[in-house]
C-alpha positions, 0 to 999 in steps of 0.5 A: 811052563815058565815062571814069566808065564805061570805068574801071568796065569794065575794074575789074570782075574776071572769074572762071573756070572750066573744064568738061568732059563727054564730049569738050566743054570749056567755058571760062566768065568771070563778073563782076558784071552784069546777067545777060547769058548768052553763049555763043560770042558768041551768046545763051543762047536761041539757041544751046540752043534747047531748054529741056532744054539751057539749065536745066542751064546756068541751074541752078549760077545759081538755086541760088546765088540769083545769077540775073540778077545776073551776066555769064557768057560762055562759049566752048566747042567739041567734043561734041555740044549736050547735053554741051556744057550739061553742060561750061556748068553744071561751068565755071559752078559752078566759076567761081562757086565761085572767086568765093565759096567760100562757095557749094561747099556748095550747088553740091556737094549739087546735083551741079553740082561733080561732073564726069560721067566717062562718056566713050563706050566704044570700038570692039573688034577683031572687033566691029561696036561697042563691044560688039554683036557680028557674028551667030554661026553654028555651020556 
């Protein structure tokens, strides 16, 4: 590596933000790129295979219109696959807001800075789950 290019390296800033949904967390660092997408050190398309994980990901990018023109690296841990999109696309839009405040507007109307608070119900005493109970009996 060249001196010209090491300097640029370590001189681009990287953003943050953090994303939460159930019990996933998503901690994503941005900088201007080339739209390189890595989660836990591994690509996009292989670590959500499946379309319906990666466009919540990809959604805070093509609303920004910024898709392509950014390096996102993501690490994140806990839950399952499709809350851990969900913790992707809250750390993104965040991260992106910190990078242009400008862009809050547009990722608020689209529901991307909005954090999902459901979490699961736990279980009650003298019940099998959450709410379904043991079968009554009269006699």
């Amino acid at each position: 590596m060249t001196t010209a290019a090491a300097t640029t390296e370590t001189t681009s800033k990287f953003y943050w933000g953090t994303g939460r949904r159930k019990t996933s967390v998503a901690r994503v660092r941005i900088r201007e790129g080339n739209g390189q997408i890595a989660i836990n050190d591994r690509d996009l398309q292989n670590y959500f295979p499946d379309l319906l994980w990666q466009r919540p990901v990809r959604a805070p990018l093509e609303a920004a219109e910024l898709l392509g023109k950014l390096d996102c690296f993501v690490n994140v841990k806990g839950g399952g696959i499709s809350s851990q999109a969900g913790a992707v696309m809250l750390g993104l839009a965040r991260a992106l807001v910190e990078m242009r405040p400008d862009l809050e507007p547009i990722l608020r109307e689209k529901g991307y800075l909005t954090r999902d608070s459901r979490m699961v119900e736990r279980k009650k005493y003298g019940h099998k789950k959450a709410r379904k109970s043991f079968q009554f009996s009269k006699r």
